[in-house]
N, C-alpha and C positions, 0 to 999 in steps of 0.2 A: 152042661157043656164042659169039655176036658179041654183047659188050656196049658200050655207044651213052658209057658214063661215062667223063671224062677221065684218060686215066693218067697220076698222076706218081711218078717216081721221086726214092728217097731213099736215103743209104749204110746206114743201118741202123735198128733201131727207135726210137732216142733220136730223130733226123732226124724221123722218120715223126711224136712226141709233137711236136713244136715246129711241123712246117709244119701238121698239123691243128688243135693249137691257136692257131698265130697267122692263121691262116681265120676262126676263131670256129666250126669246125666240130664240139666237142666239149663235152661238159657238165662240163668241169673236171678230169675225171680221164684217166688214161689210156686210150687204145683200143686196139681190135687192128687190127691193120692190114687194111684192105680188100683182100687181093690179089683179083685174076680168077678164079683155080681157086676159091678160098674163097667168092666171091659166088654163083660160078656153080653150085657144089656146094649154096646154097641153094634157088636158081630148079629146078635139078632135082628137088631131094626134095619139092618142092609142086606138082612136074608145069608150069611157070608159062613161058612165053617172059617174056625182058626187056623187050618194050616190054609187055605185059601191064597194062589197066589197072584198076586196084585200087578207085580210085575217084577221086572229083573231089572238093577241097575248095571247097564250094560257095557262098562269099562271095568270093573271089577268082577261081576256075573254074580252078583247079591240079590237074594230073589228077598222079596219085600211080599211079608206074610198079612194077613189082614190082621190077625190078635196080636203084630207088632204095632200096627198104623193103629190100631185102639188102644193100647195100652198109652201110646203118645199122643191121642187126640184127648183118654180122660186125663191125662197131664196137665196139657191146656187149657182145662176147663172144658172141655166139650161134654155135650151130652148126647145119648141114640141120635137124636135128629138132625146133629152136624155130621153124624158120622160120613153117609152116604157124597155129602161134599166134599168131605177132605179124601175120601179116596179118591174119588175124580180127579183133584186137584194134583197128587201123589200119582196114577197115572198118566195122566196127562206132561207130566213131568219126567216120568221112565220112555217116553217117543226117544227115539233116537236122533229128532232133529232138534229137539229140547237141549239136547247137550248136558244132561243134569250133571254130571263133575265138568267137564271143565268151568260150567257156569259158577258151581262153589265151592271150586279149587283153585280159580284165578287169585292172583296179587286185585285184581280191578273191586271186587267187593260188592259183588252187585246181590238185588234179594231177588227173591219173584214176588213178582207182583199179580195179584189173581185179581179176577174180572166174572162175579156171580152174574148172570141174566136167567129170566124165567122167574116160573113160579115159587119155584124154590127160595126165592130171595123173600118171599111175603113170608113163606110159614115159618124162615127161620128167624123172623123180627129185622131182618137184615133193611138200611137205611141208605140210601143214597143220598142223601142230601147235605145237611151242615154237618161241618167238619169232616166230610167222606176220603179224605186222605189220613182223619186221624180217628181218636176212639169215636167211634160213630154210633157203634152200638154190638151187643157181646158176642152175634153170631160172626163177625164179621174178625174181630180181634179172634175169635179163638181157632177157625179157617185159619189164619193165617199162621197163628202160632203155633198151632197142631203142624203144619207144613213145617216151619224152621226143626223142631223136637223132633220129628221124623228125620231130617238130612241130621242132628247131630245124633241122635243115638241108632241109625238104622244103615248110616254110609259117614261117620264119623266126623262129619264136617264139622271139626271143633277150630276155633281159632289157636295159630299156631301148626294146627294139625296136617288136615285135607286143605281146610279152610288154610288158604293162602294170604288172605284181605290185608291190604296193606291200609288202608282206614274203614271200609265200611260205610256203614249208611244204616239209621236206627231203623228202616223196613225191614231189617233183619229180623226185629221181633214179631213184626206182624205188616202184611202190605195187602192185604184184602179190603175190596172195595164191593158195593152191591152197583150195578147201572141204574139210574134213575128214569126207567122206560117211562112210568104213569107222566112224567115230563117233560120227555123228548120230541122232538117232531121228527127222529128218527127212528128206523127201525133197528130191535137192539143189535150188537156190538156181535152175539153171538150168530144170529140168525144171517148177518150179512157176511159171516166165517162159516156159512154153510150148514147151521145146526137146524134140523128141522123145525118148521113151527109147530109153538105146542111145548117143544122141549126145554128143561133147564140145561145149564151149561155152564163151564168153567175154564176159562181162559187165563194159562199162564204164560208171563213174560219174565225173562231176567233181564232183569232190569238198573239200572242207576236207578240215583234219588230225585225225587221229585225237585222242577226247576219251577217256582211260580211268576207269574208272568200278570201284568194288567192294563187292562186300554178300556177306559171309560169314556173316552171321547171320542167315540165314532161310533154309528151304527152300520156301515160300511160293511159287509164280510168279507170282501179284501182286506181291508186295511187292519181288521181285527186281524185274520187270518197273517198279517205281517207283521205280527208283535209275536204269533206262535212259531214261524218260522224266523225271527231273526235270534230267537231261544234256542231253537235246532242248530241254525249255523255256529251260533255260541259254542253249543257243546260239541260241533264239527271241528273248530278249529281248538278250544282248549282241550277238550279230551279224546277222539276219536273221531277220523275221518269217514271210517270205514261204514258202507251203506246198510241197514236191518230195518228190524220192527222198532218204531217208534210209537207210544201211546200220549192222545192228548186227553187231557179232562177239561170237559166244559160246562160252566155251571149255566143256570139257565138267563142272568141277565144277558150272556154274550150270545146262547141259543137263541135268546127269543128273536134277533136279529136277524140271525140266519132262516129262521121259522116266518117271518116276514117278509125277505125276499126271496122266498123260494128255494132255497138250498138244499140238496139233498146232501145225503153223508158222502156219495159217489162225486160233488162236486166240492167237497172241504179237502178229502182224500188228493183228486186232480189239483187242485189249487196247492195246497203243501208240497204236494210230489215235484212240482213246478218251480216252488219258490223255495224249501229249503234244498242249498246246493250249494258248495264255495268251490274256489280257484285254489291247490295248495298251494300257491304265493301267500296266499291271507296266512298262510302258519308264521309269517315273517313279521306277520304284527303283534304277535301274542308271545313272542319271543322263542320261535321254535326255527330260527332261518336257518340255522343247521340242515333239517330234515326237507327242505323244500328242493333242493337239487335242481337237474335240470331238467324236472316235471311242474314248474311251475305253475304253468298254462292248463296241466289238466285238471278238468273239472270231475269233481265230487257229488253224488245224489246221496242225500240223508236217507230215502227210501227205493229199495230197488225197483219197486213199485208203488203206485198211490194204491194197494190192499194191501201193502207193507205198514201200516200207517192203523194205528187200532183209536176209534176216535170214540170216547167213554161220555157220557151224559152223566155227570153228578156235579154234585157240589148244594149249597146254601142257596136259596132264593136271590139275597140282594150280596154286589158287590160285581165292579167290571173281571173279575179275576180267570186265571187256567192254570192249568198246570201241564209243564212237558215231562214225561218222562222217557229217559233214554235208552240205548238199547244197553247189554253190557257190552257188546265186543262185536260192532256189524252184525251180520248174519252166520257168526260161529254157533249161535243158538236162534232158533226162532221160535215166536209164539205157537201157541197149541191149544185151541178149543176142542174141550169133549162133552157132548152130551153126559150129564148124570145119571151113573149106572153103567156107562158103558164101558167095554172092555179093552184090555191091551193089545188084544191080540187080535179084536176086530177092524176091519178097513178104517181108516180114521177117514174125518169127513174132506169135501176138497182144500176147504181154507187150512187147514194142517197145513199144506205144502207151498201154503202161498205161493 
């Protein structure tokens, strides 16, 4: 296989850490070395020729080659068998209602945050359960990190640069999560955004950082459900009003509840859609009465719809806990599930367009 990227030589891996980080080619930590067999061992397990193109990023018209996205996935530590995910995850991110720059060119700092369902998630070791916000397990960090090495060395988003982020949020290095379907009493995350059954799939959002939340005293799914909504109104009135995709994580002590009285995903979705919502008057308490005007009275919906709303099954066995995570900017960017394997240029499925 004839790959098109420049070779350079180094004496050994210390060499290889200094000339790719004094590039700016790295997100701080160490890489693995890019060699040829290692790149090319990933373009084959995704069946992919190198000039292959993935897709275009379509504010600048950067066409994203696949022996680019392999070169930054063996970065990351990836191997052949992550390969086929992180391109998914890299097209699913070139949609044009993705927004991929302005998402990581805002001052706001937001990461994507990806969302594995399917089979996929077993063969690549991938874990949904304890610690599933943090290193959980290597297919899942290197997914993610392969994505961030991709936006800086293939659409420049270095901080200072493209990268605009006025703080950030550490998902930057990695924000991939697996669903924990074998413990949901729902159906996954993916399949209810319209991905066939049978299929795996990767769902990205830009995202804030995760807000954790917890109510151990109620088995109630109302009242649970208003400890996750008054986390939403939180981030309504301190940082953005504006309506999008919001995703929640729930681990299964607060699931089994809902798995108890009957709750479908269709009725956690309606219930949020319902209850997070503020008056801009409320900006007047968080010390923002400037921008309240004389639209006080108008009310605000966190989601423009209850499928606006991506509601995740993971987390650890024991502990009342969740997590909200936010959108970065209303619906200037929206979530994007795609089937694994599938293409850019193919119909994307209905939940695309929420």
């Amino acid at each position: 296989m004839e790959l098109a990227s420049t070779v350079h030589d180094a004496p050994d891996f210390a060499a290889v850490q200094e000339l790719f980080h004094s590039r700016g080619w790295t997100d701080g930590l160490p890489v693995v070395p890019p060699t040829e067999d290692a790149v090319a061992a990933c373009l084959e397990a995704a069946l992919m020729p190198p000039e292959h193109v993935i897709g275009v990023e379509p504010v600048r018209g950067r066409a994203v080659t696949a022996e680019k996205v392999a070169v930054n996935a063996v970065m990351a530590g990836g191997l052949p068998l992550h390969f086929p995910v992180i391109v998914t995850a890299l097209s699913a991110m070139l949609r044009d209602e993705f927004s991929v720059h302005g998402a990581t060119a805002s001052t706001g700092g937001c990461a994507v945050f990806i969302v594995i369902n399917g089979d996929e998630r077993l063969r690549l070791g991938m874990d949904g359960t304890f610690n599933a916000l943090g290193n959980s397990d290597r297919a899942s960090a290197v997914v993610g990190r392969a994505v961030r090495l991709c936006l800086i060395n293939l659409f420049d988003v270095r901080p200072g640069g493209i990268d605009r982020s006025t703080l950030g949020h550490p998902g930057k290095f990695s924000f991939c999560i697996a669903e924990d379907e074998e413990g949901s009493p729902w159906e996954p995350l993916a399949a209810a955004r319209g991905v066939p059954d049978g299929a795996s799939a990767v769902t990205v959002m830009a995202a804030g950082a995760p807000r954790q939340i917890m109510n151990e005293w109620t088995t109630e799914p109302e009242e649970i459900l208003e400890t996750f909504a008054a986390e939403i109104r939180g981030n309504m009135r301190q940082y953005s009003i504006w309506p999008g995709n919001y995703a929640i994580v729930m681990p299964p002590q607060l699931r089994d509840h809902f798995a108890a009285a009957g709750w479908s995903r269709a009725d956690v979705q309606a219930r949020l859609f319902e209850r997070a919502r503020i008056h801009r008057r409320e900006w007047a308490t968080v010390g923002k009465g400037e921008a309240v005007g004389e639209r006080g009275d108008r009310e605000y919906r966190a989601l423009p719809g209850p499928d606006h709303l991506l509601l995740v099954a993971a987390g650890g066995p024991a502990g009342g806990f969740g997590a909200v995570i936010p959108p970065w900017l209303g619906d200037k960017s929206r979530a994007v599930t795609l089937a694994v394997g599938a293409c850019l240029d193919c119909e994307p499925p209905p939940a695309d367009a929420d």
